[in-house]
N, C-alpha and C positions, 0 to 999 in steps of 0.2 A: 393269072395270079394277081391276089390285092395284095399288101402290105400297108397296115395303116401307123407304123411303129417304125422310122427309120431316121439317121443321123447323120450331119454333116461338119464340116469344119468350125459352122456357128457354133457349135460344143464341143463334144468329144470323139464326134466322124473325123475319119482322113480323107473324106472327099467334099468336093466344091459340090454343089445341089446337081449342077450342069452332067457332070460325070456321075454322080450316084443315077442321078433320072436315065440316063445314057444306058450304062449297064442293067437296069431293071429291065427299062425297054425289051435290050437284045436279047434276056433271060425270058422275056415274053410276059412280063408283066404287062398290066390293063389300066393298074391304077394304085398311086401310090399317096401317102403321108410325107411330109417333112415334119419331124417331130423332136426337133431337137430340148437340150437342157435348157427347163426357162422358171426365174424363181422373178421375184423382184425389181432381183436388180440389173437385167438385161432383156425385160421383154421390151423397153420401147426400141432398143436397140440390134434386135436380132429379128422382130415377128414381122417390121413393114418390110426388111430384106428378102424374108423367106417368103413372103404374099406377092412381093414384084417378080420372082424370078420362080416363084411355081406358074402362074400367068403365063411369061415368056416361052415354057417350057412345055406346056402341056399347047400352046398355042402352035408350036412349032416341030416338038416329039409324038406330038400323034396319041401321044398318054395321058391319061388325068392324074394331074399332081394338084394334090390338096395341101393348104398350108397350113403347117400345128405348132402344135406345143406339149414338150411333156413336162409337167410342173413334177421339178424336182425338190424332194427335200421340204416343200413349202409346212408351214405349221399348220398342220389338221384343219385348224379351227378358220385358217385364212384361204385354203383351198375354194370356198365359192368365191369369195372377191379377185382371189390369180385368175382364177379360168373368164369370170367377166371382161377383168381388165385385158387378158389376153384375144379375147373376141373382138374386143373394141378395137386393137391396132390390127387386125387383121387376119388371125388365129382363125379355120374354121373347124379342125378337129384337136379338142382337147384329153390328150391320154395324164393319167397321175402315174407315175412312179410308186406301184405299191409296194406292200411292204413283205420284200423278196426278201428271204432266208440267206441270200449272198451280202448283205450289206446291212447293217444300223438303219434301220429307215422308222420315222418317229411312230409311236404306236398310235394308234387311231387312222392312220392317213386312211386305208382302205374304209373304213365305213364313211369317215366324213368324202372320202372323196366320191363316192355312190351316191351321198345323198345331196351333190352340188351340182348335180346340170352337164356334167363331162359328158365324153362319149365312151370313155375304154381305161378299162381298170388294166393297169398293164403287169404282169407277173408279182402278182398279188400273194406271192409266199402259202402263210397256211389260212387260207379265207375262211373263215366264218360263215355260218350256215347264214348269220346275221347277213351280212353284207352282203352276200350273196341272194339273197332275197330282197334285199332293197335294190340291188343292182337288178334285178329281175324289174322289180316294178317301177321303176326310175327308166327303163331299159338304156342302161348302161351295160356296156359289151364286158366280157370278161374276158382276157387275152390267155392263149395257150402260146408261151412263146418257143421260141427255138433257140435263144442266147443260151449257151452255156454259165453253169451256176444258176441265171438265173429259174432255167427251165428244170429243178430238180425237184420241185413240187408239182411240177403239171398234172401228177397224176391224180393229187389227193386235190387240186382245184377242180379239174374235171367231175371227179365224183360229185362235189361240192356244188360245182354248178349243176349240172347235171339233177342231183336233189333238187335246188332252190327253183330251177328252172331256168333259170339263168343261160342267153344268151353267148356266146364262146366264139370268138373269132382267132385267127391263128397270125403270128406277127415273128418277125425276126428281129427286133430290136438293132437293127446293123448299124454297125460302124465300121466294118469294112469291107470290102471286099465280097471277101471269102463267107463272107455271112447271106449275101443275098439269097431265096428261094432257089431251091432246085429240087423237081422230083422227089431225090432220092431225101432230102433234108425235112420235106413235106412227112411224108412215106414213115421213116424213122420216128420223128418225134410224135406222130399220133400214135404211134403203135406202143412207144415206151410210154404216154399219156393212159393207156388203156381205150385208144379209140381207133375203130375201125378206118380204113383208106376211106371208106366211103362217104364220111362225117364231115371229110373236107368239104363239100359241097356244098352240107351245110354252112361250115363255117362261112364260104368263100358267101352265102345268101343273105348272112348277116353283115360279114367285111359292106357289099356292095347296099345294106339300107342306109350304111352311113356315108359310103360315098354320092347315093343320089339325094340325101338330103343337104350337103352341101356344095353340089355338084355345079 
């Protein structure tokens, strides 16, 4: 299993990096994100932490932890400048916080954030045939996730992707626990997605171009 969408106490996780990567591991994960909340005004202070200690971690757990950023909130129009500046302290996979049906999230985020160089539009509410085509040819990922609330559109993104052609990879968004991958959590959400068990594989071929690209 990949997961390139996960979180820890740098934001709004209840776990230290060490113990989320720990329990993925034991679930049989291959390869994971650290992708916590990062705007402005805590990336020089959260991204060189989470780059030292995905290192340590994938050097010593056996697993590839890659280290992210999911720019929260940031205004549409400054989303290519966050995800640069985020690269530059040490960021290698950048998700945006799209504009999920559970939350106020600024209107435009999803197209400008496709057409900024990220890697994963992450619960992207009601996407746009638009955006969805740009994220096709930008090949930015489109996430089908499994968080509650925000996975209550997954099905109408799927279609969505799916038209535009659009890439689709699968994520948990975790913050705790009880969130990480399992079977049956796999299983369930493609199925209420309208997508077959089988399409995980796809997804999981897509998860893994972004992990050897910054592998």
């Amino acid at each position: 299993m990949i997961d390139l969408h996960m979180h820890t106490f740098f934001s709004d996780g209840v776990l230290i990096p060490s113990e989320l990567v720990y329990r993925a591991k034991h679930k049989g994960y291959s390869a994971l994100a650290i992708t916590d909340h990062i705007d402005f005004s805590n990336m020089e202070s959260v991204i060189p932490k989470i780059a030292k200690v995905s290192k340590i971690l994938t050097e010593n757990y056996g697993i590839t932890v890659l280290p992210g950023a999911e720019l929260t909130y940031v205004p549409p129009k400054l989303i290519k400048e966050a995800a640069a500046e985020c690269r530059k302290l040490g960021a290698k996979i950048i998700v945006v916080h799209g504009e999920t049906i559970a939350e106020t999230v600024p209107p435009e985020t999803n197209i400008y954030a496709v057409e900024a160089g990220i890697d994963i539009l992450a619960h992207p509410g009601h996407l746009s045939f638009e955006a969805a085509s740009a994220a096709a040819k930008n090949d930015v990922k489109i996430e089908i996730t499994t968080r509650k609330g925000h996975n209550a559109t997954n099905k109408e993104v799927a279609e969505i992707a799916l038209k535009a052609g659009a890439k689709m990879i699968l994520n948990t968004d975790t913050h705790s626990p009880e969130n990480i991958f399992t079977e049956e959590i796999i299983e369930k959400t493609l199925f209420d997605a309208g997508l077959t068990k089988d399409y995980y594989a796809i997804m999981l071929k897509n998860s893994l171009e972004i992990v050897q690209k910054y592998k």
